[in-house]
ZAMARGU-4260 file (C-alpha; in steps of 0.2 Angstrom, whole numbers, plus 5000, padded with zeros to 4 digits):
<rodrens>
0) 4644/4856/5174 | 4634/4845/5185 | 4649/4834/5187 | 4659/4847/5192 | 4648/4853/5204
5) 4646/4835/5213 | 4663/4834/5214 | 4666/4855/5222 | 4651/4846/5236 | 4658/4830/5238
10) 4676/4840/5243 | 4665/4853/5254 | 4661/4836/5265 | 4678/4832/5266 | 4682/4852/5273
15) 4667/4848/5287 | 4673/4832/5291 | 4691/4839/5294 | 4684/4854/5303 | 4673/4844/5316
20) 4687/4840/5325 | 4693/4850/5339 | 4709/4855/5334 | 4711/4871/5324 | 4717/4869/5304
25) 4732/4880/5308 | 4738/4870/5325 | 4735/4851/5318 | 4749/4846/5308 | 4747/4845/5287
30) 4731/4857/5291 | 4737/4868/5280 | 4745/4858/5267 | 4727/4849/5265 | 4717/4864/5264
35) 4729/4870/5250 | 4726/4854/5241 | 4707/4855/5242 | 4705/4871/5235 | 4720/4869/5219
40) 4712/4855/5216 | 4696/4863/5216 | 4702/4875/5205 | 4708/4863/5192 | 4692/4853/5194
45) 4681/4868/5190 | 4690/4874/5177 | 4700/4884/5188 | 4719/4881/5181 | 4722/4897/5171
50) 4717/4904/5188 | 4730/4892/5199 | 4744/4897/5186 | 4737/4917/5187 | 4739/4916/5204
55) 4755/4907/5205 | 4765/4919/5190 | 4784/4917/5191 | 4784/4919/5209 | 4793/4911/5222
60) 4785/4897/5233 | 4778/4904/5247 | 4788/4899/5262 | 4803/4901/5254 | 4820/4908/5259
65) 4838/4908/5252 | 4853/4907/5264 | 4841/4915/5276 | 4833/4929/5267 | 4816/4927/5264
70) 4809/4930/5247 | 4792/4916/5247 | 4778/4925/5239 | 4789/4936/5229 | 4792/4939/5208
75) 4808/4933/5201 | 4812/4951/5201 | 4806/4956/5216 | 4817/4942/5224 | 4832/4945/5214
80) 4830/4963/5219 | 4826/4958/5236 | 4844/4947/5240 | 4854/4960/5231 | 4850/4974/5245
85) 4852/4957/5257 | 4870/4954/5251 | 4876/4967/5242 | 4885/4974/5253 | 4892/4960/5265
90) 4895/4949/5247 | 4909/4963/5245 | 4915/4961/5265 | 4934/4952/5267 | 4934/4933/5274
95) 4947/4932/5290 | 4954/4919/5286 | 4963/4909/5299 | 4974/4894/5296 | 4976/4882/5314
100) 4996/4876/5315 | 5001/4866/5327 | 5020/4869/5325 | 5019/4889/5326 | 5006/4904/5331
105) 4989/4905/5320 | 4990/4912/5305 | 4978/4923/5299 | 4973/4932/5281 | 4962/4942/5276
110) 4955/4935/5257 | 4945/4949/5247 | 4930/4939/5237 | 4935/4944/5222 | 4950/4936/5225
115) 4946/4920/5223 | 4930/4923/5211 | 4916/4921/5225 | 4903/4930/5217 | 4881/4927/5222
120) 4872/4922/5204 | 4856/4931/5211 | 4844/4926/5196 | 4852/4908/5199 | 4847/4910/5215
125) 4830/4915/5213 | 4828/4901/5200 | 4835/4887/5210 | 4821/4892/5224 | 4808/4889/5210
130) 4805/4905/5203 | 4798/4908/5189 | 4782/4905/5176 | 4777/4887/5169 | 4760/4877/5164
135) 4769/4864/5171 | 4757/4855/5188 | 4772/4851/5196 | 4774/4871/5197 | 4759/4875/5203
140) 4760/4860/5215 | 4778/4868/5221 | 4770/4884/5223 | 4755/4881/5233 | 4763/4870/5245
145) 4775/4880/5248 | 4796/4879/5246 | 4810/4879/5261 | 4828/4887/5264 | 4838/4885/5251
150) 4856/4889/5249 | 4861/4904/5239 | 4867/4899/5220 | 4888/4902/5224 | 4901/4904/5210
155) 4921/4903/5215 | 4936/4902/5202 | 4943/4885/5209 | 4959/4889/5201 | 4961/4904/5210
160) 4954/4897/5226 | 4968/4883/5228 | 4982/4894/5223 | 4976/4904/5239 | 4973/4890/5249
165) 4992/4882/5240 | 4998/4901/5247 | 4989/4899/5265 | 4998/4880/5267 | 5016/4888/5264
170) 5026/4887/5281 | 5014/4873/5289 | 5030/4860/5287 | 5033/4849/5274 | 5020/4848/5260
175) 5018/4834/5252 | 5028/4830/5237 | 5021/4820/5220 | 5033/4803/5214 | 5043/4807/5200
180) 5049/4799/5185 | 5063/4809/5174 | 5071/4804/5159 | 5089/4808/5157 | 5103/4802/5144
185) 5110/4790/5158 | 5091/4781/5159 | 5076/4783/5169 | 5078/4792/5188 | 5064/4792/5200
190) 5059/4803/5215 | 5048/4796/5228 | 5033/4805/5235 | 5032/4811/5251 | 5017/4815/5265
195) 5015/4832/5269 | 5004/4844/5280 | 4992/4856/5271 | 4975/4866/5272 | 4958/4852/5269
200) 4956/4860/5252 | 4935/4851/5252 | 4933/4858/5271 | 4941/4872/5267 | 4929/4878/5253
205) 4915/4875/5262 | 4919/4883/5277 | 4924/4898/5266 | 4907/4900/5255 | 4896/4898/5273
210) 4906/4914/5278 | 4904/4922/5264 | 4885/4919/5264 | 4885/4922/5283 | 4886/4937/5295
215) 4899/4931/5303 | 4917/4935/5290 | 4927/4925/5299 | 4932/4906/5295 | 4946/4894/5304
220) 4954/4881/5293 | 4961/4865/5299 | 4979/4857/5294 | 4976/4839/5289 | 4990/4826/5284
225) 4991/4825/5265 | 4996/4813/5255 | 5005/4816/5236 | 4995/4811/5223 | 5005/4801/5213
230) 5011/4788/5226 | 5024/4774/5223 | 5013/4763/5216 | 5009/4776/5203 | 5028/4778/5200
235) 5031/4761/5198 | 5016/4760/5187 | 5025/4772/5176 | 5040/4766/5175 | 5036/4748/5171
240) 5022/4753/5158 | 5032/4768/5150 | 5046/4774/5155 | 5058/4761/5155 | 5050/4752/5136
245) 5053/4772/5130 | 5070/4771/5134 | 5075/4754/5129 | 5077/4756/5111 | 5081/4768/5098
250) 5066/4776/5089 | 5066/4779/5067 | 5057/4790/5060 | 5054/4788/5042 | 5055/4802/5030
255) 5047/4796/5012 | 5064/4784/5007 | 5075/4793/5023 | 5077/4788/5040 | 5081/4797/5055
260) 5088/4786/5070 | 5086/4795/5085 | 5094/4786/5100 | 5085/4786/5120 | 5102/4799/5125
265) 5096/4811/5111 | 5077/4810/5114 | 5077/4810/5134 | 5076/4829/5134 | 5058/4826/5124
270) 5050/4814/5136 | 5040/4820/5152 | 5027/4812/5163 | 5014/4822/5171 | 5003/4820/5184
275) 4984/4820/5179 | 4970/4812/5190 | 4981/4802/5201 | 4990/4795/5187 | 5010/4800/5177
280) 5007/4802/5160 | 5017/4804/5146 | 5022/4819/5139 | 5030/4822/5122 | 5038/4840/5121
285) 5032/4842/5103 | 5043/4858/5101 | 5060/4852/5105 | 5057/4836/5098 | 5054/4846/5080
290) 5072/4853/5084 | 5079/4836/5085 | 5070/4830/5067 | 5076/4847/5061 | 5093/4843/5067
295) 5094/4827/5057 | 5085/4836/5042 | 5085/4852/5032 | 5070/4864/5034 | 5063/4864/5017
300) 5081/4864/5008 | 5091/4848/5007 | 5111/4851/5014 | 5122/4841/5004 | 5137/4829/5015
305) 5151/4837/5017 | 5168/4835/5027 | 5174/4842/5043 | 5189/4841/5054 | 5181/4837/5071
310) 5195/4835/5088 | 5210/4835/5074 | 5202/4822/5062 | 5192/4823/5046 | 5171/4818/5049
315) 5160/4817/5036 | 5144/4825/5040 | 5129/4817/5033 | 5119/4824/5021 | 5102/4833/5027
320) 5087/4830/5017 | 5076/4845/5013 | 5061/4838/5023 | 5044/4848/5024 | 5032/4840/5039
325) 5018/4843/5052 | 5027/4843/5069 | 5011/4838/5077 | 5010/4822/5067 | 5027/4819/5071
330) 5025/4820/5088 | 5010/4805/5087 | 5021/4793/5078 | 5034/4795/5088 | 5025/4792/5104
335) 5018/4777/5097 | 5034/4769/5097 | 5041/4773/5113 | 5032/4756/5119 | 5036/4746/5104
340) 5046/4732/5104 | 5064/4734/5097 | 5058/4727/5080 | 5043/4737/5078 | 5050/4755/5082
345) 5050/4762/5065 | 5035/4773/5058 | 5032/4781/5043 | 5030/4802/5044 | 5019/4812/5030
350) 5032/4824/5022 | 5038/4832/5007 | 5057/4827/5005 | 5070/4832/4991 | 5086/4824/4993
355) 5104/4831/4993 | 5113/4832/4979 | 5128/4828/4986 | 5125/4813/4998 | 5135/4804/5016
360) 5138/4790/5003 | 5147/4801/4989 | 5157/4812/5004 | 5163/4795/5011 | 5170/4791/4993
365) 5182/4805/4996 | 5192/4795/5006 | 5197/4813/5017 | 5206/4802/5027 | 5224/4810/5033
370) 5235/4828/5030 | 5244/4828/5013 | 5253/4844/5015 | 5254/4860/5024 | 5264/4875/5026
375) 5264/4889/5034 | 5271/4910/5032 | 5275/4922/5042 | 5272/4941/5043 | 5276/4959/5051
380) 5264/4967/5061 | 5253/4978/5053 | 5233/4980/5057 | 5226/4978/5040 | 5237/4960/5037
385) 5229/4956/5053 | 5211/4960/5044 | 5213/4955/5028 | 5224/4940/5028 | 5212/4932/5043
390) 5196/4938/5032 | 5205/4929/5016 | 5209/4913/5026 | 5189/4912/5034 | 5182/4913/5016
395) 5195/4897/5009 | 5195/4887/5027 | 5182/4873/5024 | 5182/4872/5003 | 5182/4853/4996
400) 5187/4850/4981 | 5180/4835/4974 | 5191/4825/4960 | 5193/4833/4942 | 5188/4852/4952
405) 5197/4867/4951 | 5201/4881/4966 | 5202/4900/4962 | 5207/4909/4975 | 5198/4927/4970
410) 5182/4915/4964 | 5180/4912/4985 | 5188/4926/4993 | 5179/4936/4980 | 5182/4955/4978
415) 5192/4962/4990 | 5178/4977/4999 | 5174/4983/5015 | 5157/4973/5012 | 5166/4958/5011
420) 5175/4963/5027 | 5192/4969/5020 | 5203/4986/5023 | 5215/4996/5015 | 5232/4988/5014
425) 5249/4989/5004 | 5249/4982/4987 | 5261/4982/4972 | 5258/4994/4957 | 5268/4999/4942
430) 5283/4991/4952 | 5279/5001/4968 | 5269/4999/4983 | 5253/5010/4984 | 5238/5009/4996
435) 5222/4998/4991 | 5208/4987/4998 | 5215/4970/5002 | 5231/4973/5003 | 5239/4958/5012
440) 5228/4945/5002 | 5244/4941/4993 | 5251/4931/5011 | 5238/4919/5009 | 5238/4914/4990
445) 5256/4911/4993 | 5253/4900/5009 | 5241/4891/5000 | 5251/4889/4984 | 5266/4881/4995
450) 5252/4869/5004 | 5244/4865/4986 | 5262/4863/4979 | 5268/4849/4992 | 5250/4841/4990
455) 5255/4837/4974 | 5241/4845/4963 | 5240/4853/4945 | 5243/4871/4945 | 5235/4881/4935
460) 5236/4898/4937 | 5249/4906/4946 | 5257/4924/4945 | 5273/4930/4957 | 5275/4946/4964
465) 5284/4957/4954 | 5300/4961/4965 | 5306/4948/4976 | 5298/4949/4994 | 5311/4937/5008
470) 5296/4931/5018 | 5293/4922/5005 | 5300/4906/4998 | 5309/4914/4984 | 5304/4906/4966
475) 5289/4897/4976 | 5276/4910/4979 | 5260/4920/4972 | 5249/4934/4970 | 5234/4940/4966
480) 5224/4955/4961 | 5205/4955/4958 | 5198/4951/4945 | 5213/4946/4935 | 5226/4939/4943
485) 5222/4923/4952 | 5228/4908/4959 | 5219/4893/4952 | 5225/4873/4953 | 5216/4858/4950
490) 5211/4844/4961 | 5220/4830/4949 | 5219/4815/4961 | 5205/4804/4962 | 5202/4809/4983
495) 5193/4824/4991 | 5204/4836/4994 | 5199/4847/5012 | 5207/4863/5016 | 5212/4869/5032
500) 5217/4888/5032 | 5219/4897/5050 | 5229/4915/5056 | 5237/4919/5070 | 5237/4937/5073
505) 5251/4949/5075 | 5254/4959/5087 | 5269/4974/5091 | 5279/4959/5101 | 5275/4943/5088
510) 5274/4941/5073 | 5257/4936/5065 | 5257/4916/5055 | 5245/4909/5042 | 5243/4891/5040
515) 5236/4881/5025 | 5232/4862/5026 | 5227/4851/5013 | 5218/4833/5019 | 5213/4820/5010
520) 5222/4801/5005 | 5242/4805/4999 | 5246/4802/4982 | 5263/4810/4981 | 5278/4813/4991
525) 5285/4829/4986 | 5302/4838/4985 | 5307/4856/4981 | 5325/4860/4974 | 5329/4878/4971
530) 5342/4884/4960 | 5354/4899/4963 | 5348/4915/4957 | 5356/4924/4942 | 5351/4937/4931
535) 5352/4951/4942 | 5345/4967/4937 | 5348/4985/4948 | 5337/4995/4954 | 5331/5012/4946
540) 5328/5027/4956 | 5312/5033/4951 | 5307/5055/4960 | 5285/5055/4962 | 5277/5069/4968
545) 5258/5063/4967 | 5252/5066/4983 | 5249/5045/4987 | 5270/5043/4986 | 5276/5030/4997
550) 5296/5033/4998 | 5305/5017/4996 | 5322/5009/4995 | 5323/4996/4981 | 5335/4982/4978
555) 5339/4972/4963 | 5328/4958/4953 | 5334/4942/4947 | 5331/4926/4939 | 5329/4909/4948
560) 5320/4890/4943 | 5311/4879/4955 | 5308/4858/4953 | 5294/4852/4958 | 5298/4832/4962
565) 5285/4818/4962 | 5285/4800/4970 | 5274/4790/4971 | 5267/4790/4992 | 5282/4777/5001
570) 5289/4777/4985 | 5307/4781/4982 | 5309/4783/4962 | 5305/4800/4955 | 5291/4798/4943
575) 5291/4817/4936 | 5297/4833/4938 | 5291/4851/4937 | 5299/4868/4933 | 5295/4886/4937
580) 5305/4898/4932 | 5302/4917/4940 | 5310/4933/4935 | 5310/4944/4948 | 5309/4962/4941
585) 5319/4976/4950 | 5313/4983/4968 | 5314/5002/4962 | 5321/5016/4973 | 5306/5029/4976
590) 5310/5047/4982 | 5293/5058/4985 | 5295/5077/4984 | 5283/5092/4981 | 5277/5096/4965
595) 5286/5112/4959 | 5278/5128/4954 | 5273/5129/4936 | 5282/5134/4920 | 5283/5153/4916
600) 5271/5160/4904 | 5262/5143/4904 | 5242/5147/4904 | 5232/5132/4916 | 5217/5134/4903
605) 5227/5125/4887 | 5224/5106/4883
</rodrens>
């Protein structure tokens, strides 16, 4: 205690010494700021500093003003409270805002706050002017001494804010326009960046959030010259470091023992370079590059090889592997090889892969090379043939036969329903014709027997109509009826064998055609000799009078045998022959007339 009394007297003498002089504490410069200093440290010296901080609480430092409202002296919430009445109601207030052009009268705008997220953060405020309670000295220090003006605590959406001031540059000329680089399947293309005129965005938002803190709501933004941010050196950069390594090679992408080649023309529409902080950098589309793997693989199921007829010629199309994989990882291996060298652009890709069963190598051993037969048939005009005939010839365009397999014509075309896309048609029952789904079908088993006839192959299976119908080659033709009467022949050569099948529609002025085609690697040259008929058989006249009679004039059925003859391909000795003999049965005559009234006396309850 007696310490601390010597040193509260030895301060005293200091307070004389600085009063004897004729100038006033309040008038001599620092007056204050020492008298302050004498009595906290007096305080502290005496024991005093849970008194300084008492005295201090969470107030402001005196003195203090934010963006010209005065709040020193006052509690955090006193102050917060204090610059919400100050502002509260000109925070809300437009900003005319007014855009100086040189080229065309002054533009002017008027930007609600909220518009751009300018807000006040009050308690920020408040805090950044020192406000609130500590133990800390250097608070107390801050306190007593007092603070200064200090600008209100601001927040603004800076996305929001440039699209404004991107909005408030339109029409001020040309703006200026970033170098490009663009990838395309012809190579690389650049466009070069150009100066433009727009709004000082850093002036700009300053000038903005001084009228918005100020009375006066009103703000004049200057045009300045601008230049692009990505300038030519950045393009060139670019294009030496990236761009033009990226499209120099092809990139592989390995798929456990699979590899997928994908070539700079295929993977241009991927690559991107995008301005970031002053610099073009790539960019990999990871969605469309996914589509491209995907286009080389199977999602999840493998697609066997198979053969096509691509501009008129046959193309094998390679086998997909069922590939499972993370496209993201994709992605990063692949853009780790875009700047490889030639030799080191293959990377291996986590997946699960399951191979094809059937693979490019085993449809290449087809040896689909060249057309082995085709023939084409003719028929009337009729909707449903138009239906059922063009249905028939989708379902068998596209089958392959591989050596040693069999076709069935009603194993694909399957059953002849409206769910599988057929209508009612004629067809032959009992000898007569009668409505029923498919009807038709028959045009195209025997277009396809002809074609598989003068290919040369084994049949196996083949049933003519019953009565002789003259669009059809007569002793060389077939029909079928599901589920028993089919058309089945065996592929007995040791190629693929690729069928073609095709209609063209009928109409009331034409004629409608279905065409057939075999492909594959020609074994035989064939001929067809066809004897006279014999055996002739007249019609009977058959009366109906169910109510699904079709009336019809028959004619007479026969007998008649065709050869088959084999040579060898650019042979000219017959190697074998072989028969088929058709009987034709009679074309009855059918006469439809109403059913008569019943018997006399008969009672309609009896069995």
């Amino acid at each position: 205690m007696r310490s601390g009394n010597l040193l509260v007297l030895r301060m005293a003498r200091v307070t004389l010494w600085e009063s004897d002089t004729d100038t006033t504490k309040s008038e001599r410069p620092g007056g204050r700021i020492v008298v302050v200093v004498i009595v906290l440290l007096a305080l502290l010296a005496g024991g005093g500093y849970a008194a300084a901080y008492g005295l201090a609480g969470d107030k402001v430092p005196r003195g203090t003003s934010i963006s010209g409202v005065d709040v020193g002296g006052l509690s955090r919430d006193a102050a917060i409270t204090k610059l919400e009445k100050a502002f509260g109601t000109r925070a809300k207030e437009p900003i005319e805002v007014t855009v100086a052009q040189s080229a065309s009268a002054d533009a002017k705008e008027s930007v609600e706050p909220g518009e751009i997220g300018l807000d006040i953060d009050y308690a920020a405020s408040v805090d950044a002017a020192g406000a609130g309670a500590s133990w800390n000295p250097r608070r107390q220090w801050d306190y007593f001494t007092g603070g200064k003006d200090v600008d209100a605590v601001v927040h603004i959406d800076e996305a929001r804010l440039d699209d404004k001031l991107t909005a408030l540059s339109e029409g001020l000329g040309k703006p200026p326009k970033d170098g490009q680089v663009l990838f395309t399947a012809d190579g690389v293309k650049t466009t070069q960046p150009e100066a433009g005129e727009e709004v000082d965005r850093d002036d700009a938002r300053t000038a903005i959030v001084d009228a918005y803190l100020g009375d006066e709501k009103s703000v004049v933004l200057e045009v300045a010259a601008a230049q692009p941010d990505i300038d030519s050196a950045d393009v060139e950069e670019a294009v030496d470091s990236f761009a033009n390594p990226a499209m120099a090679h092809a990139v592989t992408l390995v798929f456990g023992e699979n590899e997928i080649r994908l070539a700079p023309r295929k993977f241009a529409s991927v690559l991107s370079m995008k301005p970031e902080n002053g610099k073009l950098v790539p960019a990999v589309d990871q969605a469309a590059l996914t589509e491209l793997v995907k286009d080389a693989t199977a999602d999840g199921k493998p697609v066997d090889a198979t053969v096509k007829l691509v501009k008129g010629k046959p193309k094998v199309i390679p086998a997909k592997p069922g590939v499972s994989f993370d496209p993201a990882q994709v992605a990063t291996v692949f853009q780790g090889l875009l700047t490889a060298p030639e030799d080191a652009r293959s990377g291996k890709v986590d997946a699960e892969v399951v191979d094809a069963d059937f693979t490019t190598k085993d449809a290449k051993a087809l040896k689909i090379v060249e057309k082995v037969s085709e023939f084409s048939t003719y028929y009337p005009h009729a909707d449903y043939r138009n239906v059922n005939i063009g249905r028939a010839a989708e379902l068998v365009d596209g089958t392959i036969l591989k050596p040693g397999e069999e076709f069935s014509l009603n194993g694909i075309v399957g059953e002849r329903t409206a769910e599988n896309g057929f209508t009612d048609g004629y067809i032959i029952s009992n000898g007569i014709l009668k409505k029923d789904l498919g009807g038709g079908v028959s045009q195209m088993a025997t277009t396809t027997f002809n074609a598989m006839f003068f290919a040369g192959l084994k049949d196996i299976q083949h049933k003519p109509h019953s009565f002789y119908i003259d669009r059809y080659p007569v002793g060389r033709e077939a029909t079928v009826a599901w589920p028993t009467v089919d058309l089945r022949f065996e592929n007995d050569t040791p190629y693929g064998i690729l069928i073609r099948a095709w209609v063209v529609p009928s109409n009331y002025s034409r004629q409608g055609k279905v065409t057939v085609q075999m492909w594959s690697t020609k074994v035989w040259d064939i001929d067809s000799k066809t004897s006279a008929r014999y055996g002739y058989v007249s019609p009977a006249t058959r009366t109906l009078t169910t109510p699904d009679c079709e009336a019809h004039t028959g004619w007479s059925g026969f007998q008649v045998d065709v050869t088959r003859i084999f040579r060898r391909h650019k042979e000219s000795a017959v190697d074998h022959t072989e028969k088929f003999h058709t009987v034709y049965t009679p074309s009855d005559t059918v006469v439809c007339k109403k059913p008569g009234p019943p018997p006399a006396g008969a009672d309609p309850g009896d069995d």
